[in-house]
C-alpha positions as CSV (number, residue, x, y, z in Angstrom):
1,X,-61.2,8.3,1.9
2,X,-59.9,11.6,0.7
3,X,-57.2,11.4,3.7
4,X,-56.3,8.4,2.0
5,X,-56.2,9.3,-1.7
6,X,-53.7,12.4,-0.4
7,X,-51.4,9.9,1.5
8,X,-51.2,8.1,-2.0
9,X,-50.4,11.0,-4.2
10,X,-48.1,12.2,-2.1
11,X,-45.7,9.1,-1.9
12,X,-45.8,8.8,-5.4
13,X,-44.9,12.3,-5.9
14,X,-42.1,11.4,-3.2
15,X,-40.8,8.4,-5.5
16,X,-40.7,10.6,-8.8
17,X,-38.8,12.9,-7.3
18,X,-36.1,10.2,-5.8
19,X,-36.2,8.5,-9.3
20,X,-35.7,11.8,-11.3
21,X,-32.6,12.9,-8.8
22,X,-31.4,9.3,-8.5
23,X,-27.2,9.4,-8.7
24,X,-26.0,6.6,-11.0
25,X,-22.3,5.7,-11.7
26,X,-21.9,7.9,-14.2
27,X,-22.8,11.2,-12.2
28,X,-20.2,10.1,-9.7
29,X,-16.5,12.0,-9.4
30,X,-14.1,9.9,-11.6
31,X,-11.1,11.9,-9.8
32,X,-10.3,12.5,-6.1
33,X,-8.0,14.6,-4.2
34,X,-6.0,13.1,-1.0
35,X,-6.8,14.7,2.6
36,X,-4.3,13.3,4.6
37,X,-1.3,10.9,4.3
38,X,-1.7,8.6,7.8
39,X,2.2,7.1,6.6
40,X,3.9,6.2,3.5
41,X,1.5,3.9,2.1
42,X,-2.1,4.7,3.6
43,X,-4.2,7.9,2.4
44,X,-7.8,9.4,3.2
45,X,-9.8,10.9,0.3
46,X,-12.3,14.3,0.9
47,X,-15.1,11.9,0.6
48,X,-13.6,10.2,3.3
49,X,-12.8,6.8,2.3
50,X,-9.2,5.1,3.6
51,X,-6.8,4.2,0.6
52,X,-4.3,1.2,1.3
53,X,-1.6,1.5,-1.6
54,X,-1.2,-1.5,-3.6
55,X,1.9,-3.4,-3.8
56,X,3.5,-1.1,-1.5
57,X,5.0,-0.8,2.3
58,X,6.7,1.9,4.4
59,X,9.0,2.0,7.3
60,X,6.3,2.0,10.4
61,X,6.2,5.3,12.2
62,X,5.9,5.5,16.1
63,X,2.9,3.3,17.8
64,X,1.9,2.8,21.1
65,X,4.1,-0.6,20.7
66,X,6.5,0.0,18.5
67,X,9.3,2.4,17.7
68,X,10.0,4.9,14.9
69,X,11.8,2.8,12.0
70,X,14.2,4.6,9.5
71,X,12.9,6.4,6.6
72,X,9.4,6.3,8.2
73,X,9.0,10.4,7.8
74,X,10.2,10.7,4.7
75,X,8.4,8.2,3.3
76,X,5.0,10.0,4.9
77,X,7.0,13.7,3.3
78,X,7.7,11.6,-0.3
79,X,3.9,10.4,-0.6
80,X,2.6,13.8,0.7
81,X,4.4,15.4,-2.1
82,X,3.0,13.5,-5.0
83,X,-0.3,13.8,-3.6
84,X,-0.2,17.7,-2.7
85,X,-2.1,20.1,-4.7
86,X,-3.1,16.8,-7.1
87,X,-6.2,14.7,-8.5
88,X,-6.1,11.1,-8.3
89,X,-7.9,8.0,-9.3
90,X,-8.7,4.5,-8.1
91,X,-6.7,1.9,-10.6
92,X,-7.6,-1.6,-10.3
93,X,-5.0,-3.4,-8.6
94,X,-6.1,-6.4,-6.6
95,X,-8.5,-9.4,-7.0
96,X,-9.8,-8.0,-3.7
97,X,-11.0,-4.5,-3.4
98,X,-10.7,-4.1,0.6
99,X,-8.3,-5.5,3.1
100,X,-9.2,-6.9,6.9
101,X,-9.5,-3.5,7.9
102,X,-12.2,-1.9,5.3
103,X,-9.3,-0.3,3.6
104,X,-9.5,0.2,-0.3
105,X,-6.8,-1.7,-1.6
106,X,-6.0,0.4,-5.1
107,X,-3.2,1.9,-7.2
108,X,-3.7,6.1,-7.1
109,X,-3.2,7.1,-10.2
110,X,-2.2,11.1,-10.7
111,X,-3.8,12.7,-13.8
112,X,-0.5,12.3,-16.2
113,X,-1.1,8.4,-15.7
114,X,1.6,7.8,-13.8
115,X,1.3,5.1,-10.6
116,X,1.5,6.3,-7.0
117,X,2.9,3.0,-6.1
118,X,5.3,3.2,-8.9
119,X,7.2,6.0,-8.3
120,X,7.6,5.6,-4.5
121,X,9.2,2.2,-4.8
122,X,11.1,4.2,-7.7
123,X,12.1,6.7,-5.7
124,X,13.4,4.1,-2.8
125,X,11.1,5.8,-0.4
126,X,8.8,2.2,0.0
127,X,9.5,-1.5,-1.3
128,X,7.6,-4.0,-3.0
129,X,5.2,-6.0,-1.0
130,X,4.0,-8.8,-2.8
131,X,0.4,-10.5,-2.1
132,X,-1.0,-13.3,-4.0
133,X,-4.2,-11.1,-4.5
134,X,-2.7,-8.4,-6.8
135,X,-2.6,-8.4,-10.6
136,X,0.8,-9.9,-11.7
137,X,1.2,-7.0,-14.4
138,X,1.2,-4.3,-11.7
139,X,3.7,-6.7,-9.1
140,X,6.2,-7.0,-12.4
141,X,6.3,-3.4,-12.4
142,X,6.8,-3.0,-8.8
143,X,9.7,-5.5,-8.5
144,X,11.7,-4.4,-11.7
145,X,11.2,-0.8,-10.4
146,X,12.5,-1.7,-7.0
147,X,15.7,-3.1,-8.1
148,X,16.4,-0.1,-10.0
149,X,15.8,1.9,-7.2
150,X,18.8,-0.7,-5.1
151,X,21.2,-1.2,-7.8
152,X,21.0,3.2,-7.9
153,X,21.0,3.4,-4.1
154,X,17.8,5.5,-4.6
155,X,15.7,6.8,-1.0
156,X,16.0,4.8,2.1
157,X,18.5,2.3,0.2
158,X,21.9,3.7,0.0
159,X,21.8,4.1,4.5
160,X,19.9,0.7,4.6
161,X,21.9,-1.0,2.7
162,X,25.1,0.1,4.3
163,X,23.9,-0.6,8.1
164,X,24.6,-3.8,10.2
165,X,21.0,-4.9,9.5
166,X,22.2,-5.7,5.6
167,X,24.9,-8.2,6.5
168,X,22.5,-10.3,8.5
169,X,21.7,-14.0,7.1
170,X,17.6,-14.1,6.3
171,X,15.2,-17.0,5.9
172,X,12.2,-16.8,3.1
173,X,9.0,-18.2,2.9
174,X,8.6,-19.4,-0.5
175,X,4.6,-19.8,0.3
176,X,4.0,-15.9,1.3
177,X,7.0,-14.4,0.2
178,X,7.8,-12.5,3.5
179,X,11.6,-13.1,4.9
180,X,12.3,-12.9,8.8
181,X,15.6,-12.8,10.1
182,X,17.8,-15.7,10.7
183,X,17.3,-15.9,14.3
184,X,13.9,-15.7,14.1
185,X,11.8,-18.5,15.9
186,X,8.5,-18.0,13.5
187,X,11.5,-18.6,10.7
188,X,11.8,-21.5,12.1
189,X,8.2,-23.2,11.5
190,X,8.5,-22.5,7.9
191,X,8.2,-25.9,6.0
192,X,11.5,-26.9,5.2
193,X,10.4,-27.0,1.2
194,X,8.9,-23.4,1.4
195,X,12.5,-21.8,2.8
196,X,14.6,-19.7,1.3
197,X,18.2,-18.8,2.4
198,X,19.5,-15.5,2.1
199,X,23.0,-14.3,2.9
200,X,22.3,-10.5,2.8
201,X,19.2,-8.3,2.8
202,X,19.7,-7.1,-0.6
203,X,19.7,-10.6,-2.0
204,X,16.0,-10.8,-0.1
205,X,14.7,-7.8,-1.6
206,X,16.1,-8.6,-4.9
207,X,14.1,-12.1,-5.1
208,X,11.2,-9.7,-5.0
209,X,10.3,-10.7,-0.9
210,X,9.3,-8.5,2.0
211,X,9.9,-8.3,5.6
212,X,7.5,-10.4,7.8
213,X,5.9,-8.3,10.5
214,X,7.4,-10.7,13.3
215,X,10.2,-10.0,14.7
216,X,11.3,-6.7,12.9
217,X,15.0,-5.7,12.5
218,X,14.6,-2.5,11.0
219,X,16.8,0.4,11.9
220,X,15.2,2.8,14.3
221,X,15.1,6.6,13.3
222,X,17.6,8.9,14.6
């Protein structure tokens, strides 16, 4: 009986002292610094989690299937700079807060206010990459920024927009705003009322669209 009465007083004491060191919201870091920059648009915090920037995407660095496009280094150099030596926060970007891959989807936000996603599309080193998921507001931003970013020839803009790859005809998909190249044969299946025709890249980027992942036409690094 008294073995028992022990047992008992003891997992009490053991609750009291989980409910009196309990962590609530509050008592969690509001600020976060990056650890590593995987591209352009993907981070990892200390604590570990993976940060997918909102309303963003870079040139693709090397894979095991796929080559190193233009601009993909620099984007990964232009992000690693903002981030360097900084605090950051989590702003609320997107109806939802993960992606397919477990990936936070959020806008980092430096300590001066100023948007992570923001400033690379600002500073042509990523484009807009709309998703029916994020808050308009924030998409606005994005696509006003970027075409300041072209009409200046800001980043990867002023050597994209002056290759072969920018004269090429384009073909839209009004539904998911992604554009494929003419000669595309996914291009093809889009319903005839979802496509769009464009005559250069620029115009594509302009209408605020973004490349599909199928058949990519982006310049290789040199």
């Amino acid at each position: 009986m008294k073995t028992r009465v022990l047992v008992w007083q003891t997992l009490v004491l053991c609750l009291a002292l989980l409910i009196g060191t309990q962590v609530t919201a509050q008592d969690l870091p509001k600020t976060f610094s990056v650890a590593r920059c995987f591209d352009g648009d993907t981070v990892k915090l200390t604590d570990r989690r993976i940060v997918r920037l909102a309303g963003i995407d870079t040139p693709e660095l090397a894979h095991e299937k796929t080559y190193e496009q233009f601009y993909a280094k620099k984007a990964q150099k232009e992000l690693e700079s903002l981030v360097t030596g900084h605090k950051v926060s989590l702003g609320e970007a997107s109806v939802e807060n993960k992606d397919r891959f477990g990936r936070l989807i959020c806008d980092l936000i430096l300590e001066d206010g100023q948007s992570i996603s923001e400033l690379m599309v600002r500073r042509g080193a990523a484009f807009y990459y709309p998703h029916k998921d994020l808050l308009p507001d924030l998409q606005a931003r994005l696509l006003e920024e970027q075409k300041a970013a072209i009409e200046t020839r800001q980043g990867m803009w002023e050597e994209l927009l002056a290759s072969p790859v920018a004269r090429q005809n384009y073909i839209g998909n009004r539904d998911s705003l992604r554009f494929f190249p003419n000669d595309c044969p996914q291009a093809q299946k889009i319903k005839p009322r979802n496509r769009v025709y464009f005559e250069t890249l620029m115009d594509a980027f302009l209408a605020g669209f973004a490349p599909a992942r199928v058949c990519p036409f982006w310049p290789k690094a040199q």
